[in-house]
DRENTITOR-8094 format. One record per atom (N, C-alpha, C): residue in three letters; atom name; x, y, z; chain. Coordinates in pm, 1 decimal, decimal comma. Layout:
// DRENTITOR-8094
REC/ALA/CA/X/Y/Z/A $
...
***
This chain:
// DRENTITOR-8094
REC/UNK/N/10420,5/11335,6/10050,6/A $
REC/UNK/CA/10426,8/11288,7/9912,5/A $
REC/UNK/C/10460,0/11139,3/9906,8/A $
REC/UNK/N/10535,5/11091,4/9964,6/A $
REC/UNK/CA/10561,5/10947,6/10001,2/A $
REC/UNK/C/10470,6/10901,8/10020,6/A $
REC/UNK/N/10338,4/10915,2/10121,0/A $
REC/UNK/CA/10276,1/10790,1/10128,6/A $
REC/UNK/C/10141,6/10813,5/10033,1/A $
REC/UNK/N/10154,5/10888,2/9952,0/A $
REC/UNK/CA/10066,3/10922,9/9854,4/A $
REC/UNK/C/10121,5/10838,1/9765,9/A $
REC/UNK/N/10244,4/10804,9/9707,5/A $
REC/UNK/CA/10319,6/10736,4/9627,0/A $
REC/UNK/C/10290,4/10591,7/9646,5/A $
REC/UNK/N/10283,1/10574,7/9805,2/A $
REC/UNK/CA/10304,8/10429,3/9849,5/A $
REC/UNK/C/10141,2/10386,3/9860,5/A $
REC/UNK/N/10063,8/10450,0/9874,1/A $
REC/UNK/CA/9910,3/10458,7/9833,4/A $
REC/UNK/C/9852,6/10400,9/9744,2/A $
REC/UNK/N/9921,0/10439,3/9596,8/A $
REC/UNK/CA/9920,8/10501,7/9501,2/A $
REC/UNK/C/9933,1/10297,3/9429,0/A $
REC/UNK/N/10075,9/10309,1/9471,3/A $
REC/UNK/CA/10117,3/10171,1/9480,0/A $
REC/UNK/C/10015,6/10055,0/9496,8/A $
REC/UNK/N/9972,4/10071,3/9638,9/A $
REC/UNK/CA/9876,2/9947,2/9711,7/A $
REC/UNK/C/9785,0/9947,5/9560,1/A $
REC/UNK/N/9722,4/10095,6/9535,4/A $
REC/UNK/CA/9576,6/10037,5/9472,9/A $
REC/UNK/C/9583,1/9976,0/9328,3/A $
REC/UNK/N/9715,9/10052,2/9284,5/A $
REC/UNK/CA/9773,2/9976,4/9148,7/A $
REC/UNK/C/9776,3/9805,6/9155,4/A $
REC/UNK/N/9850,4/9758,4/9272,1/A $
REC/UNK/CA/9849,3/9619,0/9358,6/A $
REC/UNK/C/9743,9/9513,1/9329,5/A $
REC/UNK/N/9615,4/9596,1/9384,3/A $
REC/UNK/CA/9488,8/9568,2/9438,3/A $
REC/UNK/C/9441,7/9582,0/9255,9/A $
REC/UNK/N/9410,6/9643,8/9197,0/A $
REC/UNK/CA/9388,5/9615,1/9060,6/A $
REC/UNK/C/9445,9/9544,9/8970,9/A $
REC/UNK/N/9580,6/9490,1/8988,8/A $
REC/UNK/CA/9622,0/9406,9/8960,0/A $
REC/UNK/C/9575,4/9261,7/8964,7/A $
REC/UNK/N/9576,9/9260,2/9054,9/A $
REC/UNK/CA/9475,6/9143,4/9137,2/A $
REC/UNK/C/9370,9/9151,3/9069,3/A $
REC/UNK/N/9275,3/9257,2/9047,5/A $
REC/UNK/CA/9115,6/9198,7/9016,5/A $
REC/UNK/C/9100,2/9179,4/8857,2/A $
REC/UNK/N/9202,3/9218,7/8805,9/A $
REC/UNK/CA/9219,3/9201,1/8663,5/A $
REC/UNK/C/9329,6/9109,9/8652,8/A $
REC/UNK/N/9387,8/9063,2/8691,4/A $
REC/UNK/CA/9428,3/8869,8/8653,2/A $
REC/UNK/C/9340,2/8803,4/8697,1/A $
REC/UNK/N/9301,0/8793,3/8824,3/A $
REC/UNK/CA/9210,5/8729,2/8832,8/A $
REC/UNK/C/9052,3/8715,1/8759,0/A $
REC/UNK/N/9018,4/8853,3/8759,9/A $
REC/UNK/CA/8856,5/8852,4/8702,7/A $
REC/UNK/C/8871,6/8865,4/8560,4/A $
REC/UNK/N/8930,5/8933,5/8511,3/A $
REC/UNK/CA/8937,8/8967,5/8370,8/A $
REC/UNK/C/9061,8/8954,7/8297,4/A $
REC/UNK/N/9084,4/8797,1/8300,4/A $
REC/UNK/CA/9254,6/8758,1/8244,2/A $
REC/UNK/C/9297,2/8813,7/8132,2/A $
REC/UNK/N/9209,7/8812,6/8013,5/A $
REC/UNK/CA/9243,0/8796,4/7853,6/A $
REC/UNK/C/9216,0/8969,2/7835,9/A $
REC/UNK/N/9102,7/8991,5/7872,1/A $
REC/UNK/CA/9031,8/9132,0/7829,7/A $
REC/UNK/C/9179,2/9215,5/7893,6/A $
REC/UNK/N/9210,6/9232,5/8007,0/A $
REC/UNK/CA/9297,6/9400,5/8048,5/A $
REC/UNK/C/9438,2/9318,1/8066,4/A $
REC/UNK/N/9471,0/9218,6/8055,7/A $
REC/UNK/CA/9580,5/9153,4/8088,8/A $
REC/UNK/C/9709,7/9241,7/8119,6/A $
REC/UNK/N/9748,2/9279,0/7956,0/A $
REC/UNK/CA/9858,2/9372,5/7919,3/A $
REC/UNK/C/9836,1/9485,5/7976,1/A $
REC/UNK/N/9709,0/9586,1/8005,1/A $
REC/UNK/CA/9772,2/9670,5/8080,7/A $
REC/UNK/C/9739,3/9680,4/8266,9/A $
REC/UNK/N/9730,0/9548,3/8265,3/A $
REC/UNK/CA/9744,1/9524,0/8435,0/A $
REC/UNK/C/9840,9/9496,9/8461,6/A $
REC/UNK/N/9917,0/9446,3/8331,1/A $
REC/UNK/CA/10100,7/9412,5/8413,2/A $
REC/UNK/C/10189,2/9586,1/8398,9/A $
REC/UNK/N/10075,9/9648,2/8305,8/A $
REC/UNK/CA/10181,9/9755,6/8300,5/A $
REC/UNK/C/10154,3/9807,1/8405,2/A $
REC/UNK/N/10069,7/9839,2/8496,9/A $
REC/UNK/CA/10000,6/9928,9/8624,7/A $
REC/UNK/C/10112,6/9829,3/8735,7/A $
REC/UNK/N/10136,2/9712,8/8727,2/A $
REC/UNK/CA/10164,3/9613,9/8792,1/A $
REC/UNK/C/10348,6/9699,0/8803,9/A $
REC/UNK/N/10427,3/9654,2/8693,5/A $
REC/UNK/CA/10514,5/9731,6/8691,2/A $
REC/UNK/C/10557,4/9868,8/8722,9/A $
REC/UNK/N/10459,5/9944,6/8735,8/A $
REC/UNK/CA/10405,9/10102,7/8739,4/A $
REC/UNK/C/10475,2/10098,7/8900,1/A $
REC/UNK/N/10332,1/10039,7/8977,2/A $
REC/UNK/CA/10314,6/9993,9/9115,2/A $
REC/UNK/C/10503,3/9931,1/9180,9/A $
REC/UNK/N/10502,7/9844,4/9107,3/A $
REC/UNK/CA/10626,2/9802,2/9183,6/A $
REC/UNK/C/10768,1/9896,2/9174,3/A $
REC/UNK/N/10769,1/9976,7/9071,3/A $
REC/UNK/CA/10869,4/10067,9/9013,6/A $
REC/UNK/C/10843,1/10181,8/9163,4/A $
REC/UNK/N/10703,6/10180,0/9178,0/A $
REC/UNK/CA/10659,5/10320,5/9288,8/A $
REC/UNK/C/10731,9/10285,2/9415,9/A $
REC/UNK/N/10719,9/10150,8/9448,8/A $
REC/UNK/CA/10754,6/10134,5/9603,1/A $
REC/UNK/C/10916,4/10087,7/9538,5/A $
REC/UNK/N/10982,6/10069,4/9453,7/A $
REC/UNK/CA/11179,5/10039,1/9501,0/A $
REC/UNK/C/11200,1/10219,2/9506,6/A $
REC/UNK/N/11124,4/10334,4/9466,2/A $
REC/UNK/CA/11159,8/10461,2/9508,5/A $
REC/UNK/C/11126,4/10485,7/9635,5/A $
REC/UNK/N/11017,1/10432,1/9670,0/A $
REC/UNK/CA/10974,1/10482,5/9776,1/A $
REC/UNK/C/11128,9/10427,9/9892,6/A $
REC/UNK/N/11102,1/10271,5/9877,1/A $
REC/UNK/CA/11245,6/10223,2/9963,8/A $
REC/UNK/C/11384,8/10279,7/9943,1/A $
REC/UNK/N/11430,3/10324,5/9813,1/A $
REC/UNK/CA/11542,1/10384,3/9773,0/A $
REC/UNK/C/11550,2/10530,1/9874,8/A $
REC/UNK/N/11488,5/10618,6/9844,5/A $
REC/UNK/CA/11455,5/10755,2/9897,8/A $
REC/UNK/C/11392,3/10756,5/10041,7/A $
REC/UNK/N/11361,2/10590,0/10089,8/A $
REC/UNK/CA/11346,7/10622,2/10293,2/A $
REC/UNK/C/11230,8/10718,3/10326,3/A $
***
């Protein structure tokens, strides 16, 4: 289940990325929320080892 989580994470990451970069204005707001999503996934993943 962990590295499904931490997976899970990267691709949230990785879309993050292609939507600031490619598509700033259009998905902005909810690439920071996936963004936040993503980073919230991996301090559990590190919390829980």
């Amino acid at each position: 289940m962990g590295n499904l989580l931490y997976i899970i994470a990267v691709v949230l990451v990785i879309f993050w990325l292609i939507g600031f970069l490619g598509f700033p204005d259009a998905v902005g707001g909810l690439i920071h929320i996936l963004l936040v999503i993503a980073v919230i996934v991996v301090l559990l993943r590190l919390i829980r080892g």
